[in-house]
C-alpha positions in Angstrom: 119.2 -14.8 151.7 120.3 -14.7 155.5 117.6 -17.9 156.1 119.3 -19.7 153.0 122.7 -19.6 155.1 121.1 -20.8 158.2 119.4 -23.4 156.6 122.6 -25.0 155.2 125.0 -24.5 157.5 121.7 -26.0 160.1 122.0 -29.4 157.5 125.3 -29.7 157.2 126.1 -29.6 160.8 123.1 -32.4 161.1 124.7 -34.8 159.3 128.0 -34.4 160.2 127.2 -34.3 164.4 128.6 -37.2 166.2 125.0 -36.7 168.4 123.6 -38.4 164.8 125.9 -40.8 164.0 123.6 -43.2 162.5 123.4 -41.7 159.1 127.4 -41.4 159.0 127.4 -44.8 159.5 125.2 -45.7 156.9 127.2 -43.4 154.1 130.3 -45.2 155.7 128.5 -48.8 155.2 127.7 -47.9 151.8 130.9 -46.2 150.7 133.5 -48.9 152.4 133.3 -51.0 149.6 134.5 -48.5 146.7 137.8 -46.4 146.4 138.5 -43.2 144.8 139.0 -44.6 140.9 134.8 -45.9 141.5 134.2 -42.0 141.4 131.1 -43.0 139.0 130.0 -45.7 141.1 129.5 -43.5 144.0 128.3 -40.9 142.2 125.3 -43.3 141.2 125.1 -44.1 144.7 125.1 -41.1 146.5 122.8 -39.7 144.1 120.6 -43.1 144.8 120.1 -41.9 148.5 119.9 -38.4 148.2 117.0 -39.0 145.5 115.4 -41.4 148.4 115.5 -38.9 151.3 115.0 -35.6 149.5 111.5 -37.2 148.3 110.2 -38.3 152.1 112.0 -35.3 153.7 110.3 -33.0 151.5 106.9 -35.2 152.0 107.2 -35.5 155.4 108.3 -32.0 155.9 105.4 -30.6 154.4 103.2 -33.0 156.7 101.8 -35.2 153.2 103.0 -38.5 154.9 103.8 -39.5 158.1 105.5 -41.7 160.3 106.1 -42.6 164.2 109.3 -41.5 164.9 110.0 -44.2 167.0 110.0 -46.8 164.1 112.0 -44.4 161.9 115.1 -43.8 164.8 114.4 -48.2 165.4 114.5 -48.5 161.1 117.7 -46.4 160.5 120.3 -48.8 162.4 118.6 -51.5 160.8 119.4 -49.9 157.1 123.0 -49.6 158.5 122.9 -53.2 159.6 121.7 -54.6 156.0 123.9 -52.6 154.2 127.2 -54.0 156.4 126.1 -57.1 156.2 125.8 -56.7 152.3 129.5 -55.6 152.3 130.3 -59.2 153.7 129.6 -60.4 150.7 131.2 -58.4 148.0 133.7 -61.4 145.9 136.0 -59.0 143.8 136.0 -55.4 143.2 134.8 -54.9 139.4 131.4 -53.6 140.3 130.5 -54.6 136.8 127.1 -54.6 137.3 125.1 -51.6 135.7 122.6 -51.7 138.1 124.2 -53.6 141.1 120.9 -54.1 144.4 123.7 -51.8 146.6 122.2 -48.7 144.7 119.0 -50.0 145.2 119.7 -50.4 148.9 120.8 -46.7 148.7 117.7 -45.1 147.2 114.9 -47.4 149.7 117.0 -46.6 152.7 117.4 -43.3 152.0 113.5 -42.6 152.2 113.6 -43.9 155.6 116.5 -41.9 156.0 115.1 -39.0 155.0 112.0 -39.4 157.5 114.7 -39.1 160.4 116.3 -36.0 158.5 112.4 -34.3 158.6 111.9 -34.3 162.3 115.0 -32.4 163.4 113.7 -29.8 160.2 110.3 -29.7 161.4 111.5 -28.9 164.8 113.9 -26.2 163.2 110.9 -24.5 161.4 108.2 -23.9 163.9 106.0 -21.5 162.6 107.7 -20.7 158.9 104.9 -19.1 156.4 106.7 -20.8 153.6 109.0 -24.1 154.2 110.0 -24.4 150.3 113.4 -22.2 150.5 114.4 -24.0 154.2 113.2 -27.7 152.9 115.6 -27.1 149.6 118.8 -25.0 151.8 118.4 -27.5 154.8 118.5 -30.6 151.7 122.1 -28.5 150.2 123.8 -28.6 153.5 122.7 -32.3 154.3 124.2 -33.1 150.7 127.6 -30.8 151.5 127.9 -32.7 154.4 127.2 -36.3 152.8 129.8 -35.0 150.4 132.7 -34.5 153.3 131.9 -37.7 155.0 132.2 -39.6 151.3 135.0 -37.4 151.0 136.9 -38.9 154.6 136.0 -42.5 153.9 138.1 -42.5 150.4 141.0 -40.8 152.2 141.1 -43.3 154.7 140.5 -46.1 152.2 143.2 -44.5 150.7 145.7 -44.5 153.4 144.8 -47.8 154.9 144.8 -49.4 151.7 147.5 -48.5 149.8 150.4 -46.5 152.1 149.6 -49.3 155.2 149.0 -52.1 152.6 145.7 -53.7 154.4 144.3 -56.2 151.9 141.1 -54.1 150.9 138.9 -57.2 151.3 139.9 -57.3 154.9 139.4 -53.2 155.1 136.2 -53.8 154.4 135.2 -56.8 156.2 136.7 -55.3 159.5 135.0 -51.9 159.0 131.5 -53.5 158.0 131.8 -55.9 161.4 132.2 -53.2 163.3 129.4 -51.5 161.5 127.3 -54.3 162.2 128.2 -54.1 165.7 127.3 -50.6 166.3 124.0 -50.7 164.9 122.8 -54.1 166.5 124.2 -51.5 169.7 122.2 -49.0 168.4 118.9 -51.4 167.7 118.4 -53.0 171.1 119.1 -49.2 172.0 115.8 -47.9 170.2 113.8 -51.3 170.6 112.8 -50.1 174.2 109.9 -47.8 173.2 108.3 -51.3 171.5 108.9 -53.1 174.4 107.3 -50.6 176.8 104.4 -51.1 175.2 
């Protein structure tokens, strides 16, 4: 039960280090848009990318697929980039859509997602005889931690929005440019190992 602990605490602290930004970037690209009273919207969305990277961290993790990790740490600013960029575009806030492309975006992206979650595991694991109980507590704590950083980006949606009065479009415009900023950062950052080649 000890190794359960370990496991979660081990993906929680994953997602929510500052060392791996990139994926609390991406939860913040994909969250920006909503507030609080869109509970079921990001509930559909959240659950969109967890279903995405719990299916390639539990394939990759088990060794049934796999990628270069180079293209997965060069493809993860990229998802963070198209999803910002997306946010540009959002017209009015009614989300009326049943099946809107963001929660799309959100389950494809997580699998890449997920491929970067699977190395650090792997690297955790070593020699394990069985990975099935540290695959499934390492997946809880990355979800508990996805769950905080949703958690932060409402509160400060919150604030900003309605006790500062910034007109949410402009919220979200200004936090998805300087999204987009920090992952074309991050890109030219992890293009080097494909132009060393």
């Amino acid at each position: 039960m000890n190794d359960v602990f370990i496991f979660v605490h081990l993906g929680f602290r994953h997602i929510i280090d500052i060392n791996g930004s990139d994926h609390m970037m991406f939860i913040l690209a994909l969250v920006i848009r909503y507030l609080v009273t869109d509970w079921k919207k990001i509930l559909i969305l959240v659950t969109s990318f967890t279903i995405g990277h719990s299916i390639t961290l539990a394939l990759s993790t088990l060794e049934w697929i796999y990628f270069p990790m180079h293209l997965i740490e060069l493809l993860i600013p990229i998802t963070i980039l198209l999803t910002a960029i997306s946010n540009l575009f959002v017209k009015d806030f009614s989300f009326s859509s049943k099946y809107h492309i963001i929660y799309y975006f959100a389950l494809f992206f997580g699998l890449i997602h997920g491929l970067g979650f699977s190395n650090y595991l792997k690297s955790l694991l070593g020699k394990e005889e069985s990975i099935v109980l540290p695959l499934f507590s390492f997946n809880i704590g990355l979800e508990l931690g996805q769950l905080l950083i949703v958690g932060c980006i409402l509160v400060f949606s919150f604030i900003f929005i309605n006790y500062l009065k910034i007109n949410r479009k402009s919220y979200i415009r200004i936090g998805s440019i300087i999204t987009i900023g920090l992952s074309l950062m991050m890109i030219i950052d992890r293009i080097n190992p494909f132009l060393n080649k």
